[in-house]
BAVO-319940 format. One record per residue (C-alpha): residue in three letters; x, y, z; residue number from 0. Coordinates in Angstrom, 2 decimals, padded with zeros to 5 digits. Each point is the difference from the previous one (the first is absolute). Layout:
N
+------+---------+---------+---------+-----+
! code !    east !   north !      up ! pos !
+------+---------+---------+---------+-----+
!  ALA !       X !       Y !       Z ! NUM !
...
+------+---------+---------+---------+-----+
END
This chain:
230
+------+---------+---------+---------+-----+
! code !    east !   north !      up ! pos !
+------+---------+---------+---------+-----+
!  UNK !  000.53 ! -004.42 ! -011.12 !   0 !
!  UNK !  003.53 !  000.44 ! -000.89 !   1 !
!  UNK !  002.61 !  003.20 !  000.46 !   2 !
!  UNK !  003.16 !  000.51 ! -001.40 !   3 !
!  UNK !  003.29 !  001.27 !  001.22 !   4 !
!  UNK ! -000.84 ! -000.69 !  003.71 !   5 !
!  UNK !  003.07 !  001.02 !  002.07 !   6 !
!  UNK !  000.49 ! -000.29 !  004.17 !   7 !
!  UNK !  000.09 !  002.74 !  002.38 !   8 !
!  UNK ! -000.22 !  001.08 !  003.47 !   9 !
!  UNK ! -002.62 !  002.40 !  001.27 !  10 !
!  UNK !  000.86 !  002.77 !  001.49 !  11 !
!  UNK ! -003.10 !  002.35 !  000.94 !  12 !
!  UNK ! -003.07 !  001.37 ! -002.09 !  13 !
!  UNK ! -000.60 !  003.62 ! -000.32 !  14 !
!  UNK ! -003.86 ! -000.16 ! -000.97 !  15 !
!  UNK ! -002.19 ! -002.63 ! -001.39 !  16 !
!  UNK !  001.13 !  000.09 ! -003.19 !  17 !
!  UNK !  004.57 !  000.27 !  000.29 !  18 !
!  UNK !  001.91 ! -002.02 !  001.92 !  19 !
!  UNK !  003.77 !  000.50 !  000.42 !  20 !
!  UNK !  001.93 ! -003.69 ! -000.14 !  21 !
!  UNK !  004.15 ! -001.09 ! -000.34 !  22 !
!  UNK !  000.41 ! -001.92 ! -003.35 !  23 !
!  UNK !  003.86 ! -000.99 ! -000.54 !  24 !
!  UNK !  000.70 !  002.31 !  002.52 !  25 !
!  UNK ! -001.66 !  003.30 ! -001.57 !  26 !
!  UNK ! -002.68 !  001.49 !  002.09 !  27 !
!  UNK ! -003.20 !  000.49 ! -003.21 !  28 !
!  UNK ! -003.10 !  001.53 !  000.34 !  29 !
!  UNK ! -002.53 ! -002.59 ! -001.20 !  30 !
!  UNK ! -003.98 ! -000.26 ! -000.77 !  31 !
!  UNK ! -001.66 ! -001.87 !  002.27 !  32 !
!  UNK ! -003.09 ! -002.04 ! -001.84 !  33 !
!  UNK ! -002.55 !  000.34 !  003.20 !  34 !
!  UNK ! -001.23 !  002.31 !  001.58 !  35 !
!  UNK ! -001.05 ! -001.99 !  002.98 !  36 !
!  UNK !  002.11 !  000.55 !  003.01 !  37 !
!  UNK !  001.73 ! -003.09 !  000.18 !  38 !
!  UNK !  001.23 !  000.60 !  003.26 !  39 !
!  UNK !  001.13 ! -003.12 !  001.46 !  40 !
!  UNK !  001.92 ! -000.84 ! -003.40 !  41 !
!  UNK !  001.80 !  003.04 ! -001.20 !  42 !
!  UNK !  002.20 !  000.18 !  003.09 !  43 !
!  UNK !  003.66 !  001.05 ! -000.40 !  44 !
!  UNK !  002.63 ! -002.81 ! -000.85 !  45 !
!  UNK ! -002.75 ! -002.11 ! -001.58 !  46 !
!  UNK !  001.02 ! -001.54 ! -003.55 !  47 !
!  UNK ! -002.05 !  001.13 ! -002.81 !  48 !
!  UNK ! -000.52 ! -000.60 ! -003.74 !  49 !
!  UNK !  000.18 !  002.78 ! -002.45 !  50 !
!  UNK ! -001.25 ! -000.02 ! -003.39 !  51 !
!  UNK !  002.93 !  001.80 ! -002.07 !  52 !
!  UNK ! -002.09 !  002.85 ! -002.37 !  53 !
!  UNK !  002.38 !  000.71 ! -003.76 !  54 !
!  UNK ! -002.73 !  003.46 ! -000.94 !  55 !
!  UNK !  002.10 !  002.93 !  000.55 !  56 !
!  UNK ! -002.67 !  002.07 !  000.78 !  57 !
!  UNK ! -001.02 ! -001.55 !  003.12 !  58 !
!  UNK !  000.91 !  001.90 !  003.31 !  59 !
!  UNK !  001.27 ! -003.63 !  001.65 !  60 !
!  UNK !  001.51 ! -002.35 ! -001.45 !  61 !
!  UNK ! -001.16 ! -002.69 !  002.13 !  62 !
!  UNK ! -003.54 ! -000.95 !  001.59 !  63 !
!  UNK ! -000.01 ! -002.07 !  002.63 !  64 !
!  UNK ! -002.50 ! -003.87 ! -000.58 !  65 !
!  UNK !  000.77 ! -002.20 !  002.98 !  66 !
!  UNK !  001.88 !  000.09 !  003.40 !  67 !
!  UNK !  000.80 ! -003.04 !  002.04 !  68 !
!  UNK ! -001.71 ! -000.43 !  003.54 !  69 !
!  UNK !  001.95 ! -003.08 !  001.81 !  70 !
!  UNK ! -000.58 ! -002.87 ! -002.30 !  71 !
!  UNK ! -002.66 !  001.61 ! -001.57 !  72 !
!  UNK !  000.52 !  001.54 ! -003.50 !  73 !
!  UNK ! -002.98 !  002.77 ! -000.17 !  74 !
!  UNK ! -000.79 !  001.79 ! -003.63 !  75 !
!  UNK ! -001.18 !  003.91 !  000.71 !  76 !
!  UNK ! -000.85 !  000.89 ! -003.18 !  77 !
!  UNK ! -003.46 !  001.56 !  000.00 !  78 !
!  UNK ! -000.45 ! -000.91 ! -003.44 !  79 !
!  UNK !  000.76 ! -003.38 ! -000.11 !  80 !
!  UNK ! -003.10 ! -002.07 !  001.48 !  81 !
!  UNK ! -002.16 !  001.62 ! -002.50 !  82 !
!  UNK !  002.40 ! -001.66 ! -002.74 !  83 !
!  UNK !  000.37 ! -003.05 !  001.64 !  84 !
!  UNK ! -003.63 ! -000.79 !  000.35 !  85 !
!  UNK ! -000.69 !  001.00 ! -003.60 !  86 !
!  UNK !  003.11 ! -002.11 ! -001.15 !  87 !
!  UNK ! -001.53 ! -003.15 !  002.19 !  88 !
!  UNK ! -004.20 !  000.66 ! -001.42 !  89 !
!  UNK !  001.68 ! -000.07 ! -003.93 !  90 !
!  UNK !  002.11 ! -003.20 !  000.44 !  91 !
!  UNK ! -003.03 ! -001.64 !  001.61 !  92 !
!  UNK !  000.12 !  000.40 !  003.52 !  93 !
!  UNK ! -003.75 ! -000.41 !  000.97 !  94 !
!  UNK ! -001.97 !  001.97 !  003.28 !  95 !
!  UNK ! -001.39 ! -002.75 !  002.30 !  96 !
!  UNK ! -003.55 !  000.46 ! -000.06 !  97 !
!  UNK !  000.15 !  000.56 ! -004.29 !  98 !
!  UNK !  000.21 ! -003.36 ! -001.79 !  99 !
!  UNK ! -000.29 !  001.52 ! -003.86 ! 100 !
!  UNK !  003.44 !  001.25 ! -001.90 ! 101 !
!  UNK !  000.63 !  003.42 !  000.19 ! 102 !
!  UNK ! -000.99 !  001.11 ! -003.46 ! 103 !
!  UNK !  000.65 !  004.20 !  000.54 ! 104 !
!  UNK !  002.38 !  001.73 !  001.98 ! 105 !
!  UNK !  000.17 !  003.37 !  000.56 ! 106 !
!  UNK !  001.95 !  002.55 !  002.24 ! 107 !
!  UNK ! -001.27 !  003.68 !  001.21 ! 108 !
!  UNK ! -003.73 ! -000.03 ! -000.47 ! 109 !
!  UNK ! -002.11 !  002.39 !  001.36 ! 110 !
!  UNK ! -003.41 ! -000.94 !  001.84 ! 111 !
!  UNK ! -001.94 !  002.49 !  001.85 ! 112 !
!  UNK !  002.08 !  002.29 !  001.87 ! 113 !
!  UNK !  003.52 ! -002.23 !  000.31 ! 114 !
!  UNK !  002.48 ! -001.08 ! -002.36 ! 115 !
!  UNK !  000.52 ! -004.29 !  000.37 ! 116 !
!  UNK !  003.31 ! -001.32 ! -000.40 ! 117 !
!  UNK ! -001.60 ! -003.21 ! -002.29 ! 118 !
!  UNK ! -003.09 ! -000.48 ! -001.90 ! 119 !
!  UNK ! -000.30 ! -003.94 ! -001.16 ! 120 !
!  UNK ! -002.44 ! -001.76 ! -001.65 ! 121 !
!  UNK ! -000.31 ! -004.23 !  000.32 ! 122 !
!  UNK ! -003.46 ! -001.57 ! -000.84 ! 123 !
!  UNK ! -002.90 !  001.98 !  001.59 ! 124 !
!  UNK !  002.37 !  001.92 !  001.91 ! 125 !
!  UNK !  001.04 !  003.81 !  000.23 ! 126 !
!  UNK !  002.48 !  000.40 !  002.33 ! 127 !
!  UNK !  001.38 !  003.03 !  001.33 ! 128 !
!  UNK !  003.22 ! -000.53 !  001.94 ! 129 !
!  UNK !  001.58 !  002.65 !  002.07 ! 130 !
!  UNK !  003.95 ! -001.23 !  001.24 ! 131 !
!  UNK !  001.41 !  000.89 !  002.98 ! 132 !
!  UNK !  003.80 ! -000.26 !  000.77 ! 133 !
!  UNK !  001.33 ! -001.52 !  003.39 ! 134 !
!  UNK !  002.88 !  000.60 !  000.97 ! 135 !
!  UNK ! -000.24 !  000.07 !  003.96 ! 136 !
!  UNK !  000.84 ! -003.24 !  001.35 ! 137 !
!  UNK !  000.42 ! -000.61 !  004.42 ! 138 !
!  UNK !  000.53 ! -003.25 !  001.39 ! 139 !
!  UNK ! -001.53 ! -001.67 ! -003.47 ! 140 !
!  UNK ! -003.25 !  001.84 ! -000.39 ! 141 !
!  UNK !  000.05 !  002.45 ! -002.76 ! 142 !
!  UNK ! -002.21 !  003.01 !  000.53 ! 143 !
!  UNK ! -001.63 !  002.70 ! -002.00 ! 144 !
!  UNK ! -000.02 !  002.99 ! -000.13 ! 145 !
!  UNK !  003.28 !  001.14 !  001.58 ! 146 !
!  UNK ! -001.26 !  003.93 !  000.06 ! 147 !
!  UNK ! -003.63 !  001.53 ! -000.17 ! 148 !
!  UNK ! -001.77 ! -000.59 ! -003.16 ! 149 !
!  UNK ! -003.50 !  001.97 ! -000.65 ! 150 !
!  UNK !  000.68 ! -001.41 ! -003.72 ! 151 !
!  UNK ! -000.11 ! -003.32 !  000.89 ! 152 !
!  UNK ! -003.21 !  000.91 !  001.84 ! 153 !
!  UNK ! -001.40 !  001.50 ! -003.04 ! 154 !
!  UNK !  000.71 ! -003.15 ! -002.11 ! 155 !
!  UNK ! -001.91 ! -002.88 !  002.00 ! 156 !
!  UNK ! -002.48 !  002.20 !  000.73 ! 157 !
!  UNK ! -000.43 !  000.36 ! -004.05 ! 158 !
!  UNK !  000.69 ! -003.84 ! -000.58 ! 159 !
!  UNK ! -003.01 ! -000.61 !  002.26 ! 160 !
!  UNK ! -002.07 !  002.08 ! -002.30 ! 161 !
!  UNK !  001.14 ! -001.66 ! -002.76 ! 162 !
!  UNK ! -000.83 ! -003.53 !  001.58 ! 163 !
!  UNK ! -003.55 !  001.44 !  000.54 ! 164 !
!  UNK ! -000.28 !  000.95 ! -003.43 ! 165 !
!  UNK !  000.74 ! -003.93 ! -001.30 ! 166 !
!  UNK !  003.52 !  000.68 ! -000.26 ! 167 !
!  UNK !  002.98 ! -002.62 !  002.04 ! 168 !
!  UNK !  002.18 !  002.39 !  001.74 ! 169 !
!  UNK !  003.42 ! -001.14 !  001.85 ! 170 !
!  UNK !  002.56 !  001.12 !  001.89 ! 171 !
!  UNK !  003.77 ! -001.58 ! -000.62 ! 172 !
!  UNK !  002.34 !  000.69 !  002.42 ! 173 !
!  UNK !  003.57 ! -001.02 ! -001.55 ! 174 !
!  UNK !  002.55 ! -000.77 !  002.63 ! 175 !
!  UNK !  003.44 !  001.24 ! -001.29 ! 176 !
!  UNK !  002.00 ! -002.48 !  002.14 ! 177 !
!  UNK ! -000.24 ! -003.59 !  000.64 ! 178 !
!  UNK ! -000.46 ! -002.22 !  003.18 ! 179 !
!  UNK ! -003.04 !  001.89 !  001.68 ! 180 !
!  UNK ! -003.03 ! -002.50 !  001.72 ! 181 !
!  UNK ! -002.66 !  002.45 ! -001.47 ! 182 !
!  UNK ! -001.07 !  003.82 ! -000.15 ! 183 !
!  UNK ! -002.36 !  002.15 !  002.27 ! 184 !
!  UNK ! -001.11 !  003.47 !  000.08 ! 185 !
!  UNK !  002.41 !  002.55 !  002.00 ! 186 !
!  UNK ! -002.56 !  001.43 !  002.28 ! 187 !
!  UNK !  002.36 !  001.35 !  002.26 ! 188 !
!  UNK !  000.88 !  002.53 ! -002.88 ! 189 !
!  UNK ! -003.19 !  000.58 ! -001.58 ! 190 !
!  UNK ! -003.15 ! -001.85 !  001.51 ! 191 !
!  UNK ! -002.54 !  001.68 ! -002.86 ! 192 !
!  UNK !  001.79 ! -002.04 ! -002.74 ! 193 !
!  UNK ! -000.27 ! -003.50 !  002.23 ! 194 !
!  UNK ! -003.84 !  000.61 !  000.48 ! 195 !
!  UNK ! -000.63 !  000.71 ! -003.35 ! 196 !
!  UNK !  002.24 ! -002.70 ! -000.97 ! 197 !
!  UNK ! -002.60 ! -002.00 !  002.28 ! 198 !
!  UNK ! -002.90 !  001.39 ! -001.29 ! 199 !
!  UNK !  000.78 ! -000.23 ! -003.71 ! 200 !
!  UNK !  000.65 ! -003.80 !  000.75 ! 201 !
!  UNK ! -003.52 ! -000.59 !  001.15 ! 202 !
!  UNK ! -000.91 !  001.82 ! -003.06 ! 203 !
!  UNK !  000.66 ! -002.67 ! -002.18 ! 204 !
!  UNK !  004.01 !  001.60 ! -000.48 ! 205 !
!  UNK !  002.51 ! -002.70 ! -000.79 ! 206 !
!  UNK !  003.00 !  000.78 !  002.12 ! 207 !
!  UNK !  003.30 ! -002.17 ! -001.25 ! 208 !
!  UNK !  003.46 ! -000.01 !  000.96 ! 209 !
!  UNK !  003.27 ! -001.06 ! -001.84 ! 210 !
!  UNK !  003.45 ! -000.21 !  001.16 ! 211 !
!  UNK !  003.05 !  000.22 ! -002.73 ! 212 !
!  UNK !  003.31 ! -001.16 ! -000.82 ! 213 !
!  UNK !  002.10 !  002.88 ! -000.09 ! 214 !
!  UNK !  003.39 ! -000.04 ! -000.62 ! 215 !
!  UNK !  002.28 !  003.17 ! -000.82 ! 216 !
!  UNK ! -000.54 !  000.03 ! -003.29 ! 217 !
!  UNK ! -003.93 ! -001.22 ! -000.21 ! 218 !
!  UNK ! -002.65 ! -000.26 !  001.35 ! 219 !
!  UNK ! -002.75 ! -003.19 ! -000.84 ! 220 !
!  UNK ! -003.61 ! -000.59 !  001.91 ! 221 !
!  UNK ! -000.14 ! -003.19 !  001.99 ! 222 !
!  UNK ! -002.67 ! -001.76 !  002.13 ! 223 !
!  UNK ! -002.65 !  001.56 !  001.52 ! 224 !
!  UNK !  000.37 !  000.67 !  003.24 ! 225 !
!  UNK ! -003.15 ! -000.32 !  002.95 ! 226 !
!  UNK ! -001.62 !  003.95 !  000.67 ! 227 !
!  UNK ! -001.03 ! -000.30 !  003.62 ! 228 !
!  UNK ! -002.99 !  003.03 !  000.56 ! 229 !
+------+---------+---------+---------+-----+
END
């Protein structure tokens, strides 16, 4: 996944999930921050971010914030971008370990029961529903999920395990937006209904993956998968 006009910055502060004030050649700008996740431990003052560079004229910012460096660690915060990533990977061939057919239909946004999947996929004798989850917490090279409350994510392995009882495969992809972390675990220390369920969808018959990425300021590319410790 590739932006375009990607400038440097500092951060500054954030006013609310959704602004962020940062110094770009030495003009403070109010910019659109692409997660709504708190991010606490990256967007820190003086930290060097990335800034896509936006031409429309009818935007309120002209700048949204994608990435922000964290020691050596380059980290990608744009909510939207595992979703693209993953779908980029499935079409040029990039199989899920426990399908051995092609993927022969790809799909994004597809309604079953009461939730809304990120990917519906097709290979041989499968039907796969897919529901990505961004990571962008990393501490001491464990990256964890979620990084604030989610009832939705609740909601969504509790419907993939339906869906697995009803003859469907059903997965979970977590899609670390960094590279360099040993594997990915459930945050329980922020919300410890998500890790159960997590735990029980598993059991289930849920495939839980994990991929780490190349990111660089200007892209972001999925990698290797990466060990999910329950």
């Amino acid at each position: 996944m590739k932006y375009s006009n990607v400038v440097p910055g500092t951060f500054l502060s954030r006013d609310n999930r959704f602004v962020a004030r940062c110094e770009i050649d030495g003009t403070t700008e109010i910019v659109h921050v692409k997660n709504t996740g708190r991010c606490r431990e990256l967007l820190i003052p003086g930290a060097t971010v990335y800034l896509e560079k936006h031409n429309n004229p009818r935007r309120k910012t002209r700048y949204s914030l994608i990435a922000v460096e964290k020691g050596d660690m380059l980290v990608n915060i744009d909510s939207l971008a595992p979703n693209k990533v993953l779908q980029e990977a499935l079409v040029q061939g990039f199989g899920l370990p426990w399908v051995k057919d092609e993927m022969n239909f790809i799909k994004t946004e597809t309604v079953y029961g009461n939730s809304r999947f990120d990917i519906y996929a097709e290979a041989g004798d499968h039907r796969i529903f897919i529901e990505v989850k961004g990571v962008t917490l990393e501490n001491e090279g464990i990256a964890m999920f979620p990084d604030a409350p989610t009832q939705r994510g609740v909601k969504h392995l509790e419907e993939l395990m339906r869906a697995v009882k009803n003859g469907y495969s059903g997965c979970v992809a977590f899609v670390v937006q960094m590279k360099g972390v040993r594997c990915v675990m459930p945050n329980d220390a922020m919300h410890a209904e998500f890790g159960k369920t997590l735990r029980e969808a598993h059991k289930a018959g849920v495939h839980i993956v994990a991929y780490d990425c190349i990111v660089k300021p200007d892209e972001i590319i999925m990698d290797e998968m990466v060990e999910v410790v329950l």
